[in-house]
N, C-alpha and C positions, 0 to 999 in steps of 0.2 A: 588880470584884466577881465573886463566884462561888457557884456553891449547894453546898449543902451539909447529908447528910444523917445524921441521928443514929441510929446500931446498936445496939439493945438487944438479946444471943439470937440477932442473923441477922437483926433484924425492923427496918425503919426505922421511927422513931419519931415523924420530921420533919423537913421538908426545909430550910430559912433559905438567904439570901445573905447572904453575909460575905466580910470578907476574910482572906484565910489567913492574916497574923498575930493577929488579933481570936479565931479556931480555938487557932494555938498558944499564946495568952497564957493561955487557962485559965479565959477570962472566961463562958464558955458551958458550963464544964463538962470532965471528962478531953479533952483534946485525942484522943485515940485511941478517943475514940466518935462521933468523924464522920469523913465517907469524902466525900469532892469527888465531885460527879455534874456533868454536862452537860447541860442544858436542849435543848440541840442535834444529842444523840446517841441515835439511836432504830435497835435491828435488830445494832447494831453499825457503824453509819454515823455519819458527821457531816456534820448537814446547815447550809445558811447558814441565819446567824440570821434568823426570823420568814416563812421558807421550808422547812416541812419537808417541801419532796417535789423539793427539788434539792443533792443532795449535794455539796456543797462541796471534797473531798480532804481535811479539817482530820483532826485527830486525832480519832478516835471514845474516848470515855470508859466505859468496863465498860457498856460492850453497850447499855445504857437509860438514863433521865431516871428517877430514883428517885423513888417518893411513897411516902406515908404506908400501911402495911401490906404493902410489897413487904418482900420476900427482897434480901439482901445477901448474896452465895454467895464468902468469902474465896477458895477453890482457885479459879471461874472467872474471879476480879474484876468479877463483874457485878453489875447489880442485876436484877432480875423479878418481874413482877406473881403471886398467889397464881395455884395450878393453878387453872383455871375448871370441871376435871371430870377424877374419878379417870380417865376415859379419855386425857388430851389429854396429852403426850411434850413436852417440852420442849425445843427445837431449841438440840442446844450452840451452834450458831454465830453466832444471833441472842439467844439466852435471850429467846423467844420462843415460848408455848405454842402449840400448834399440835391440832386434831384429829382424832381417828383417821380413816386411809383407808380 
């Protein structure tokens, strides 16, 4: 199984675990308004499951673990939580906001 989050606009809508044909069969709706996230994948990292502060080597999945009201940014393939403050930049390499120094 895998999660999987639904894009409306850039906006994830919600997140489900499925399986990737149960996605393509159409049963959930356009197959091309969900995007596969990693529950495991935080910074741009991939950590062991149920260990998130020992990264593993695995493949990291668009940067974050998508929820509900995040950004789904197509050009960086990530997902990200809303700005928490018109000051706070956005770290391309984690898509990870960050605040001013």
């Amino acid at each position: 199984m895998s999660h999987f989050a639904k894009i409306k606009d850039g906006i994830v809508q919600q997140v489900i675990v499925a399986e990737q044909d149960v996605i393509d069969s159409g049963s959930m709706g356009d197959p091309t308004d969900w995007v596969q996230t990693s529950y495991n994948t935080y910074r741009g990292i991939h950590y062991t499951p149920n260990n998130h502060k020992l990264p593993d080597g695995g493949i990291p999945l668009r940067k974050n673990y998508a929820s509900k009201g995040h950004t789904y940014d197509e050009e960086r393939d990530a997902f990200y939580a809303p700005q928490p403050d018109p000051s706070w930049v956005l770290n391309e390499e984690t898509c990870i906001w960050e605040p001013p120094q």
